[in-house]
N, C-alpha and C positions, 0 to 999 in steps of 0.2 A: 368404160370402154377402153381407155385408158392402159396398158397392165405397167406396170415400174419393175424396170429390171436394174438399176442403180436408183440412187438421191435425183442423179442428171439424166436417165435413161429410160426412156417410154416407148412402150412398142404396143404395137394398134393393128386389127382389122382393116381393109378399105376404109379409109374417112371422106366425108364429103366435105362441101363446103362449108354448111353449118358446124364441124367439127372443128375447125380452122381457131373460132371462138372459144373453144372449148382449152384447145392446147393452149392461145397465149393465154387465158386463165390461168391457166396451172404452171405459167412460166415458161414453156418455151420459147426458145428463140430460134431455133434451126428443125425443118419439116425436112426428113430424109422420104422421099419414093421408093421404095424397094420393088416398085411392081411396073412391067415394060406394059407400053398403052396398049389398048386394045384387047385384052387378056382374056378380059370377058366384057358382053356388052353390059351388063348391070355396073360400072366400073367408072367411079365421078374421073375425068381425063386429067392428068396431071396438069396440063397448061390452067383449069379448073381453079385447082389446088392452090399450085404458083402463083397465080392472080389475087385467089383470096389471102394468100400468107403473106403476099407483097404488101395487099391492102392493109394488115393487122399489125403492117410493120414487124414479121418475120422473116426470116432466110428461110430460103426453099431450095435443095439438091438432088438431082435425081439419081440414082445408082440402081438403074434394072437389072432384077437376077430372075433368072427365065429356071422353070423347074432342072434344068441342062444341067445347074450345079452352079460352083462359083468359081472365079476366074482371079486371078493375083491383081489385077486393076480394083477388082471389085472392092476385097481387103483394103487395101492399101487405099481408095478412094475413103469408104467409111472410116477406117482406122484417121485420118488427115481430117474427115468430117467432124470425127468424135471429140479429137486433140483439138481443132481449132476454134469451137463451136463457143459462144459468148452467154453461156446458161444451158436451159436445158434441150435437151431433144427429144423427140417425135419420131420415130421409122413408123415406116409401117407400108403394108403388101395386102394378099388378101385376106391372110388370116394372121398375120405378125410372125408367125415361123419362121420364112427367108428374113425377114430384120433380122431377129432373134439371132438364129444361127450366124448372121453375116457380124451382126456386131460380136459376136462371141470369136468369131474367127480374127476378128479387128483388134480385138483387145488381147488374142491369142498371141498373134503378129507383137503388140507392144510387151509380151514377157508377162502378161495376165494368167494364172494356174489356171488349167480346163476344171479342176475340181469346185474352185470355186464360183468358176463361170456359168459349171452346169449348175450349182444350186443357185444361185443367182434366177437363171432361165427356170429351174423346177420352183422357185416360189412365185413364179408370172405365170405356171399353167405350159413352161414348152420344156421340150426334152433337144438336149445337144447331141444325142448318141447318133447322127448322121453324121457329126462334123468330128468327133473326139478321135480319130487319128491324125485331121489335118492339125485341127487345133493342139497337141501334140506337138507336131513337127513343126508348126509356126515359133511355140513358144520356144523350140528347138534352136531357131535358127533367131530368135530377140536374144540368146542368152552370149 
């Protein structure tokens, strides 16, 4: 369920709570939300999530990205998530794509190549080609 887009970098489907067990298995230690509540009702509530990741003794961060796009708080939230994070991490939304693309923008922002970052994302199953002019201009403005 799972998919690794770095060593420290995992991006996910909706997970429930029973997933929560699954990440610190594999070592996380910080649960990113990329999804704002309510989205759809089939959709375990982040306070859900938070509660279980607290219990498992993980960090849990919310950063909702609404299909609207993304917003420089957003970047800069994740990109500070990613940099400060004590092991590995967890995003995830309803299908891993907003992770995906938000961490790719995050790491874009830190002077990350977009060429590397899309094959990074094409060997987890996602394509950057929505984000590759921002990502671009981020690594633009890291150099």
């Amino acid at each position: 369920m799972f998919r690794t887009l770095t060593d420290t970098i995992f991006v996910a489907p909706q997970i429930t709570v029973r997933d929560v067990a699954d990440a610190e298995k594999a070592g996380v230690t910080l649960i990113i939300n990329n999804r704002p509540e309510d989205e759809s009702a089939d959709q375990t509530p982040g306070p859900d999530i938070e509660a279980a990741a607290q219990a498992a003794g993980l960090d849990y961060l919310a950063i909702p990205v609404t299909h609207a796009g993304f917003a420089e708080w957003q970047v800069k939230a994740m990109a500070d998530a990613l940099e400060n994070a004590d092991g590995k991490v967890l995003a995830y939304c309803r299908s891993g794509t907003r992770s995906t693309l938000l961490w790719a923008l995050a790491r874009a922002s830190k002077g990350d190549h977009p060429a590397v970052l899309a094959e990074q994302a094409a060997d987890a199953g996602y394509d950057l080609g929505p984000v590759t002019a921002m990502m671009d201009i981020l690594r633009g403005r890291a150099a």
